[in-house]
TIDREN-385713 format. One record per residue (C-alpha): residue number from 0; x, y, z. Coordinates in steps of 0.001 Angstrom, whole numbers, plus 500000, padded with zeros to 6 digits. Each point is the difference from the previous one (the first is absolute). Example, Ala and Ser with C-alpha at 12.3 -4.5 7.8 and 13.67 -1.06 7.14 Angstrom:
# TIDREN-385713
(0, (512300, 495500, 507800))
(1, (501370, 503440, 499340))
***
This chain:
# TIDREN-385713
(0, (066109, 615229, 051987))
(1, (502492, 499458, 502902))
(2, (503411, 498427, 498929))
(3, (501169, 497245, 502536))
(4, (501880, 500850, 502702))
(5, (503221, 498876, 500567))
(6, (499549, 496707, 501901))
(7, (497540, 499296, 497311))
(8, (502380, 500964, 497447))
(9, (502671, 497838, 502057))
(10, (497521, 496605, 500025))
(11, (499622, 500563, 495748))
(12, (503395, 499992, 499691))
(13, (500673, 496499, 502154))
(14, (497495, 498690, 497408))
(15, (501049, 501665, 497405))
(16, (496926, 501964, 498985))
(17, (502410, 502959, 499662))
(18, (503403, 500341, 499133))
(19, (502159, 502687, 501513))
(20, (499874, 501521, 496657))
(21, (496671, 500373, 499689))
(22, (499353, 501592, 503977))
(23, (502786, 502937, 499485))
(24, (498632, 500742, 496067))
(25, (496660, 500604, 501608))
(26, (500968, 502199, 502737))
(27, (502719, 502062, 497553))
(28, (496600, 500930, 497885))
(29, (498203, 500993, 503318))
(30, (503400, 502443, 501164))
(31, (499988, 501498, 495866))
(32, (495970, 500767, 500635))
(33, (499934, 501232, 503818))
(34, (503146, 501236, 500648))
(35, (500003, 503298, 498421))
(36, (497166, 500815, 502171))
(37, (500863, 498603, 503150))
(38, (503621, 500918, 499948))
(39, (500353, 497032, 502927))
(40, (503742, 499171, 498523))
(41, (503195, 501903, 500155))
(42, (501572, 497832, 497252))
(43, (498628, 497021, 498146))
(44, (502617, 497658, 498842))
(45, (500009, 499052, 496293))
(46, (501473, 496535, 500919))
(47, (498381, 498646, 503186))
(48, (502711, 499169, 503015))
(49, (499913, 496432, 500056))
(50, (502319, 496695, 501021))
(51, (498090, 497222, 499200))
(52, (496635, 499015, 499440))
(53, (497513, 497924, 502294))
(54, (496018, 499966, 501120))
(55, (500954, 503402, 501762))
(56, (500803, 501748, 496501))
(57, (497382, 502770, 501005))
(58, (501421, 503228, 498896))
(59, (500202, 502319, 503294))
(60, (501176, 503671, 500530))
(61, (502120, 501050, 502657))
(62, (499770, 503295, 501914))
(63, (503292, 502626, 499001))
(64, (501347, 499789, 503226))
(65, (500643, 496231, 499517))
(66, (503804, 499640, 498131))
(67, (499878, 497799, 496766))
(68, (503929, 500135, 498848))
(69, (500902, 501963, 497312))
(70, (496665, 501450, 500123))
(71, (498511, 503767, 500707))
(72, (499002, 500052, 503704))
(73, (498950, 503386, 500715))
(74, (497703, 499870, 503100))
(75, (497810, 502567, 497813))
(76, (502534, 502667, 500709))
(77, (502111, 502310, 497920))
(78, (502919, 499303, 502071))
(79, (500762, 496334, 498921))
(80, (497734, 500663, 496677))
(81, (503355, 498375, 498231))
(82, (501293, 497484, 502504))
(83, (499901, 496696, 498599))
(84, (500385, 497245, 502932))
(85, (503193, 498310, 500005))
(86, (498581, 497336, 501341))
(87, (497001, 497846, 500861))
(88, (497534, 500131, 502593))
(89, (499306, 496353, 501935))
(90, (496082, 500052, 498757))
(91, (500959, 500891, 497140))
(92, (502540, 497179, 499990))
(93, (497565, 497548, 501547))
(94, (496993, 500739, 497287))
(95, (502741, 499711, 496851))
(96, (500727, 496737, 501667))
(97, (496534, 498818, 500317))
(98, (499482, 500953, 496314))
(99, (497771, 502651, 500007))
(100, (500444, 503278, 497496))
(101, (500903, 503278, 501031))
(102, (497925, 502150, 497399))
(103, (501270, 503384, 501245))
(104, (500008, 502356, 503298))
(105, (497463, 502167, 501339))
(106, (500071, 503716, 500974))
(107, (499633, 500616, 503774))
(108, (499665, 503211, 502532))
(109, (503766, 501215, 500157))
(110, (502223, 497862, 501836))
(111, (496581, 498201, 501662))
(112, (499015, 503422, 501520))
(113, (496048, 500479, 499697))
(114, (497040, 498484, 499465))
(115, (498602, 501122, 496880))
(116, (503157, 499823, 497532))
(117, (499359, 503398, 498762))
(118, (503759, 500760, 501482))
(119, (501223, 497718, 496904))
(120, (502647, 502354, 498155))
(121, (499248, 498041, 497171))
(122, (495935, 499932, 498969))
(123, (497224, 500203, 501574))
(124, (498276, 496620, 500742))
(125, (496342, 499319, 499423))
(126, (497571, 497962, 501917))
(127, (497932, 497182, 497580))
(128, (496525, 500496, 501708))
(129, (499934, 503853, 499170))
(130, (503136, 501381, 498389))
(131, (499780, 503415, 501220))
(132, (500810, 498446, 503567))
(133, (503272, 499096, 502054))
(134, (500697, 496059, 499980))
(135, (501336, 500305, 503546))
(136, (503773, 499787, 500900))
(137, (502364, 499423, 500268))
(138, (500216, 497579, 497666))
(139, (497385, 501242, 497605))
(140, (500998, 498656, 497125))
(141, (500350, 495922, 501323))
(142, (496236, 500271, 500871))
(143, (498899, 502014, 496703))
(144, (501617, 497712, 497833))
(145, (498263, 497239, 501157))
(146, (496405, 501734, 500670))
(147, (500714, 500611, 496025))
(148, (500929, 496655, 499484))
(149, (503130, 500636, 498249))
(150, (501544, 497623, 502576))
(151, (498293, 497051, 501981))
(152, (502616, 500852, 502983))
(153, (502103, 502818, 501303))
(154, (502537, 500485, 502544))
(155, (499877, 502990, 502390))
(156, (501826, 500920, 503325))
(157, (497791, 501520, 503386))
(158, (501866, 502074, 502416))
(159, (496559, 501396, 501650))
(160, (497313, 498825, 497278))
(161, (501550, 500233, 496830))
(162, (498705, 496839, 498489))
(163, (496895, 499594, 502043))
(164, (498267, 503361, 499552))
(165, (500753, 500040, 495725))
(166, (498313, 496298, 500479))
(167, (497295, 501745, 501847))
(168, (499662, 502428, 497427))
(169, (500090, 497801, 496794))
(170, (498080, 497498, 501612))
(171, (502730, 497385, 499903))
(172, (501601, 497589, 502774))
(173, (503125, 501240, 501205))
(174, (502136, 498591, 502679))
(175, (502546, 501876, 502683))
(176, (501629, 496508, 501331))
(177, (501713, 499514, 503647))
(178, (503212, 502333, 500142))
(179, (502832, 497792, 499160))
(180, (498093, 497440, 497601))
(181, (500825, 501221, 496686))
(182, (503646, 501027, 499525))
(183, (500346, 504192, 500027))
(184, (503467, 499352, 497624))
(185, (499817, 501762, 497162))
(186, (497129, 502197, 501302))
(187, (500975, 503869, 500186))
(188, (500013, 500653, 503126))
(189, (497359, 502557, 501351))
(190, (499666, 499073, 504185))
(191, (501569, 497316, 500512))
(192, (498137, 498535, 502731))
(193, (496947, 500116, 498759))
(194, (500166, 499340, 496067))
(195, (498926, 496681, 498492))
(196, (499166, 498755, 496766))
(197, (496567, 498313, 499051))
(198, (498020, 498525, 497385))
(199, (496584, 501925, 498051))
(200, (498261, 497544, 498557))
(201, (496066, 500032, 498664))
(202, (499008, 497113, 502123))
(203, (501155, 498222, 503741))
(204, (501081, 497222, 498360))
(205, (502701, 501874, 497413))
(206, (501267, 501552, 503138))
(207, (500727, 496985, 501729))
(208, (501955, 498273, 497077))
(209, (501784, 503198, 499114))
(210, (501445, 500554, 503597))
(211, (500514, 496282, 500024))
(212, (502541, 500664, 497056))
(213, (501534, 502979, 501686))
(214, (500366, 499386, 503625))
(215, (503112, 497888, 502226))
(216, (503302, 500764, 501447))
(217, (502348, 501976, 498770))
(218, (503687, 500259, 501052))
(219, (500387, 503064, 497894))
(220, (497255, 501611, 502530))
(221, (501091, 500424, 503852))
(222, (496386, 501004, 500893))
(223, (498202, 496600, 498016))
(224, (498632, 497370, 502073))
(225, (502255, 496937, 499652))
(226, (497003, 497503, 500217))
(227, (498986, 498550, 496671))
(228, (496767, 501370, 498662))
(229, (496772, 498053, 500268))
(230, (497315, 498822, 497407))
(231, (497845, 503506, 500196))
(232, (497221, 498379, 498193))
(233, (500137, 497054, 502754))
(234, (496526, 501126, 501498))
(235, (498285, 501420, 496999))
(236, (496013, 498182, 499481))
(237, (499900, 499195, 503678))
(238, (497028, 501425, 501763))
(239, (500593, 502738, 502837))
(240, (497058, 499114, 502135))
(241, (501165, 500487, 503751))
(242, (503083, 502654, 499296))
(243, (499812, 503175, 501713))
(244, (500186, 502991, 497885))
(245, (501014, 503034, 502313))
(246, (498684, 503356, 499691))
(247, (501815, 503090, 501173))
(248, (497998, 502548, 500888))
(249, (502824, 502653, 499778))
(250, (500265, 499114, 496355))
(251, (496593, 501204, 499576))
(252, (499798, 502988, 501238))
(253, (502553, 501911, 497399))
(254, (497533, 502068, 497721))
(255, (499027, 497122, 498106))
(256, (498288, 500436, 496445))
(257, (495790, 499174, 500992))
(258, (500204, 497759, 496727))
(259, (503501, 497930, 501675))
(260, (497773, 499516, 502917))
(261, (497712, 499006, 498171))
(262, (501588, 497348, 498436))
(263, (502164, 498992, 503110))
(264, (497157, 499180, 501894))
(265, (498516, 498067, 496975))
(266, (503024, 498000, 500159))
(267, (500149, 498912, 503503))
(268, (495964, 498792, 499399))
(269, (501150, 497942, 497540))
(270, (502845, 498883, 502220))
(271, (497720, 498987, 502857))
(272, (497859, 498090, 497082))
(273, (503066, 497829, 499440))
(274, (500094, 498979, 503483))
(275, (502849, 502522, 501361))
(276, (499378, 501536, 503321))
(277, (500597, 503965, 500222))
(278, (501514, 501343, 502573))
(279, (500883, 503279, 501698))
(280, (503738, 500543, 500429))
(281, (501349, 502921, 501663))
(282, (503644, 501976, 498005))
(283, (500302, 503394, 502381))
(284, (502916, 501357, 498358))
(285, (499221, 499276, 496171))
(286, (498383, 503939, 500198))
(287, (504155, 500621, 500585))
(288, (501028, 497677, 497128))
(289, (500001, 502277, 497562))
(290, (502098, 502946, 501755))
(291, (502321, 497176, 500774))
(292, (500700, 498407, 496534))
(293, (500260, 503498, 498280))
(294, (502680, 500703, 502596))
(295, (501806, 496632, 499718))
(296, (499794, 499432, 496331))
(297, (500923, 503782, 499147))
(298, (503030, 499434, 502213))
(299, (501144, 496735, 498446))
(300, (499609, 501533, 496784))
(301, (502181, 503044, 501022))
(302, (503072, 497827, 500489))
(303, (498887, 497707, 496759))
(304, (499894, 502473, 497549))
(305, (503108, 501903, 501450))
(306, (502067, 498030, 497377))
(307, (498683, 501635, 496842))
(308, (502255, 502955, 500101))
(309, (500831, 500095, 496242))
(310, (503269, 498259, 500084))
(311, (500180, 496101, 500583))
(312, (496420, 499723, 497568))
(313, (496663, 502016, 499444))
(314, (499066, 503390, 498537))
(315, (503249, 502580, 500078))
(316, (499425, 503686, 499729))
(317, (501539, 501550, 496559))
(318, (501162, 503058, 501879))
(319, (501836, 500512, 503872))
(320, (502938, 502183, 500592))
(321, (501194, 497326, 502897))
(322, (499355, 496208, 501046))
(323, (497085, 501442, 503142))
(324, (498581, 501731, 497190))
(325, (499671, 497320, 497140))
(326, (498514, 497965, 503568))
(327, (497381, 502104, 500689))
(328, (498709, 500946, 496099))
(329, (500548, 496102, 499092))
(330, (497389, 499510, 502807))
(331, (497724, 502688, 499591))
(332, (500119, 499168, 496294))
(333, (499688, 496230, 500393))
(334, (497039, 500221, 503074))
(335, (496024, 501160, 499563))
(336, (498169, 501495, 502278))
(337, (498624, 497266, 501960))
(338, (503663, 498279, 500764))
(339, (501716, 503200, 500718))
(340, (497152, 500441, 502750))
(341, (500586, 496312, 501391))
(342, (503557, 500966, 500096))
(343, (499815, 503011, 502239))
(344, (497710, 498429, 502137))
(345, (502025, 496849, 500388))
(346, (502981, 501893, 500540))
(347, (498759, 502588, 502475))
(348, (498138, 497365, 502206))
(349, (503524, 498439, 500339))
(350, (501869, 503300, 500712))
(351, (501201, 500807, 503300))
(352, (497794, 500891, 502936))
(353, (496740, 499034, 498150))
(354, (501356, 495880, 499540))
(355, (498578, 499523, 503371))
(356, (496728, 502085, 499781))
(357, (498872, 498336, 496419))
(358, (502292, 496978, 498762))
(359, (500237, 497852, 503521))
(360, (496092, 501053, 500274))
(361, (499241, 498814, 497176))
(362, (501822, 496894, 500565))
(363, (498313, 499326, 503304))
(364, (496966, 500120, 497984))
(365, (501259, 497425, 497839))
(366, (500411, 497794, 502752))
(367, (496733, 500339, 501866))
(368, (498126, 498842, 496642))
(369, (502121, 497044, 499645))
(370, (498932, 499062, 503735))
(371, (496500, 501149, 499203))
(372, (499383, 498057, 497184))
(373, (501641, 496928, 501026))
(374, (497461, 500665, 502846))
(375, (497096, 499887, 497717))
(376, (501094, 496953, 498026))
(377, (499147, 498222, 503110))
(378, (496736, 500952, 499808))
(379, (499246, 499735, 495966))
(380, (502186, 497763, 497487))
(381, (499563, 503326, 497422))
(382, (499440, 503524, 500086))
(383, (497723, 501473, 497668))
(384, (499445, 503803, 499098))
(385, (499600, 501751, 496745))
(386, (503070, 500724, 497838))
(387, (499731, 503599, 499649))
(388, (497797, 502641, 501282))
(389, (498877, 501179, 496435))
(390, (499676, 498540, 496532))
(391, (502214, 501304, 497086))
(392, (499992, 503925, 499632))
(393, (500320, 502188, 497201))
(394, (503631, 501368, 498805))
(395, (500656, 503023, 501796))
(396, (497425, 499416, 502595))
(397, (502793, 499590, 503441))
(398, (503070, 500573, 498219))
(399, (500552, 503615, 501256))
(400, (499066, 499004, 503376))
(401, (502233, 497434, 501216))
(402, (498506, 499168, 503515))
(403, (496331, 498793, 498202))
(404, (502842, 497947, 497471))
(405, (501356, 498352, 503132))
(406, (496505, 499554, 501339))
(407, (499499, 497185, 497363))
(408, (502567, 497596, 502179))
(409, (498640, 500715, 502831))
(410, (498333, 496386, 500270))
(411, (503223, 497669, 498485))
(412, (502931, 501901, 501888))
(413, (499506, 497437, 503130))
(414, (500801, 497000, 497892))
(415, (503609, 501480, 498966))
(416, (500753, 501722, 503507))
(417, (499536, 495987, 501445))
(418, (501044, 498087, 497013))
(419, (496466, 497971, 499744))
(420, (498749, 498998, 496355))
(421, (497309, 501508, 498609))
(422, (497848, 499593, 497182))
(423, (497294, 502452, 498113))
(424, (497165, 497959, 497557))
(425, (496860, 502089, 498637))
(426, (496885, 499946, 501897))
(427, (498060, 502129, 497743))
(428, (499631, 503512, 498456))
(429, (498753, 503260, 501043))
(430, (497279, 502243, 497812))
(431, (502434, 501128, 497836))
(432, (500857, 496397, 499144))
(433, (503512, 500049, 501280))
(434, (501016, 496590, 501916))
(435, (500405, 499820, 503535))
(436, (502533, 498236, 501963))
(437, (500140, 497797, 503115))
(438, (503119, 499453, 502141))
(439, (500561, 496398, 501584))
(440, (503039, 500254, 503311))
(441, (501784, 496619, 501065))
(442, (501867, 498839, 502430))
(443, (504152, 500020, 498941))
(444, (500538, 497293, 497265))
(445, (496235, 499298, 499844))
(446, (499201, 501056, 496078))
(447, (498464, 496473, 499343))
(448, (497531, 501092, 502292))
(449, (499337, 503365, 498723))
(450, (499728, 498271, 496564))
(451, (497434, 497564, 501346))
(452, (497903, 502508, 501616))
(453, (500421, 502044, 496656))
(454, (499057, 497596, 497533))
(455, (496635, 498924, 502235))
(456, (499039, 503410, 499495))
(457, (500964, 500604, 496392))
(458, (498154, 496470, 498774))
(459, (497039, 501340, 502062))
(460, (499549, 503513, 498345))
(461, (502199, 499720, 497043))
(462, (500518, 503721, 499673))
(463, (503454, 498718, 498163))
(464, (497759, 498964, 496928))
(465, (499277, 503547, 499463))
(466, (502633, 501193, 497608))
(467, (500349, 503817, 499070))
(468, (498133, 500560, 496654))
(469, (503945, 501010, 498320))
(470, (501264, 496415, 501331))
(471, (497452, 499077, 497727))
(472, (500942, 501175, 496628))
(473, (501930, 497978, 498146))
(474, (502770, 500713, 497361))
***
């Protein structure tokens, strides 16, 4: 039997059918059973994080890149493996404010760099529908936790699909909201122009209600929008009949999985049964996107992570003969693989005589999808596509080949290079009975719509009632 999600769990506790007590007893029994197998958490807290108590008293796990003060936050790396934040992140702020429980923090792809976080220092996450698969990154462990249901509600951060694609993966909701509407303070920083934080949630309806609790101004935050947040769930139950759902053709045409197609074309039927209209849009640089956000984000993330040299905080190297030295061993100590590539990249696209030829290219890119989708929104009020290319893969299976890794993002990079929100929600499973994930685009500012069109489609299917058969088992 499926326990309640979290707006349920949130209406029993304005009657009182619950008490806080009762909500985070339950869900400490499901973390002692499941956790040891999925591994999802970096560090469960014996006392939950909590101000106060309220309807919202839903315990919820935020992603290790996400500062709780005087708390580990090690962005799944051994270089800040014992930084403890000095002090607190706005959503984290916000949610202790609202009165919801922070149960613990989840493990993550190093410093948000992947999409399968296998490039966790720390363990090795595992996905709920077959545990010998990836959960999707980067933030991994936020969607496992909940596909487990060892949390109702997670908190993860998307730079080019790292909350959509584990969503997509564990068959979960998970939101990538306008640039600028949740506060980036307190966030580790990996590109700073294109990282956001986002709710992953099992239904539409949790995602609303937790980005409702999490979103506004914030003077702490230059790049946050300074216009109070709306009601998200504002448009949720109305029908869609009449809105035009826009389908890019260049998003189709990437290798997708037969199955994804499958299921993506299943999913606009049952979109034209609900009254939308479908129709063709046209993106001609999205084949570019991808090119263009690894340059951009790998350069960002150059100059971000320039600051963990072993001396202010972060991993130090035991042994150097002179301060360069202790540098460079503190770094290649403190970095994997995967960040150390990101690093080289970033730092040689922005190196003289080759800023011009990748960097500004890659920029103009940037700026042609902006134009071209604001182009398209004229024609359709969302975009639709599939998340991701592929369902969940096996451990192992693209780690040693980095360009099929970066293939995975090939569909959710445009939504960070223009800002737009994005959501993924399930829209079935393949053959191996792994979910499958469908991406919703909006306009800037327009989630309530994207949770409207959503939620039409989830109450119509209701893949969301199909739980992993761990989620469950009960302590």
């Amino acid at each position: 039997m499926s326990s309640p999600s979290a707006s349920e769990w949130s209406q029993q506790l304005a009657v009182q059918s619950a008490s806080p007590q009762e909500i985070l007893h339950y869900y400490q029994q499901q973390i002692a059973v499941k956790e040891p197998v999925i591994q999802g958490f970096t560090e469960v807290f014996e006392t939950p994080v909590q101000s106060q108590q309220s309807i919202y008293s839903i315990p919820l796990a935020l992603k290790d890149n996400i500062c709780l003060e005087g708390y580990r936050t090690t962005c799944g790396s051994k270089m800040l493996q014992n930084f403890f934040a000095p002090y607190q992140a706005t959503v984290a702020q916000k949610l202790l404010a609202a009165g919801v429980p922070i149960v613990g923090k989840t493990n993550m792809d190093e410093f948000a760099m992947g999409s399968s976080t296998e490039n966790s220092a720390l363990k090795q996450t595992r996905n709920p529908w077959q545990t010998d698969c990836v959960p999707g990154g980067s933030s991994g462990g936020s969607a496992a936790v909940v596909a487990a249901d060892e949390v109702p509600w997670s908190l993860g951060s998307d730079t080019g699909g790292s909350i959509r694609l584990p969503a997509a993966f564990c068959g979960l909701v998970g939101m990538k909201p306008t640039y600028g509407r949740v506060s980036r303070y307190g966030l580790v920083a990996y590109a700073s122009s294109l990282d956001q934080i986002g709710p992953m949630t099992r239904t539409v309806a949790d995602n609303a209600l937790l980005l409702n609790l999490i979103a506004g101004p914030d003077p702490q935050d230059s790049t946050c929008l300074p216009e109070p947040a709306p009601d998200f769930s504002a448009l949720l139950g109305q029908e869609i009949k009449g809105l035009r759902l826009g389908v890019p053709e260049e998003m189709l045409s990437q290798g997708i999985d037969p199955e994804v197609r499958q299921a993506f074309d299943a999913a606009l039927k049952q979109y034209a049964a609900l009254g939308a209209e479908i129709v063709p849009v046209r993106l001609p640089t999205v084949p570019y996107s991808l090119a263009a956000y690894y340059l951009i984000a790998t350069s960002e993330a150059s100059s971000n992570l320039a600051r963990y040299d072993g001396v202010s905080y972060g991993h130090r190297a035991a042994k150097a003969r002179n301060l360069t030295e202790m540098y460079v061993n503190s770094r290649s100590e403190g970095f994997g693989m995967e960040v150390k590539r990101r690093i080289m990249l970033g730092t040689f696209a922005l190196s003289s005589g080759y800023y011009d030829a990748y960097y500004l290219k890659a920029l103009k890119v940037r700026t042609l999808l902006i134009q071209e989708f604001q182009q398209a929104f004229e024609q359709a009020d969302v975009l639709i596509s599939p998340t991701s290319p592929c369902c969940a893969f096996p451990f192992g299976a693209r780690s040693e080949d980095p360009l099929q890794m970066y293939l995975t993002d090939i569909l959710t990079v445009s939504a960070n290079l223009t800002g737009m929100p994005a959501l993924s929600l399930p829209c079935g499973f393949n053959s191996q009975g792994l979910p499958i994930g469908l991406q919703l685009m909006g306009k800037a500012l327009d989630e309530a719509r994207l949770y409207q069109v959503a939620e039409a489609y989830e109450q119509a299917c209701r893949w969301h009632v199909q739980r992993p058969e761990m989620a469950g088992q009960t302590a």
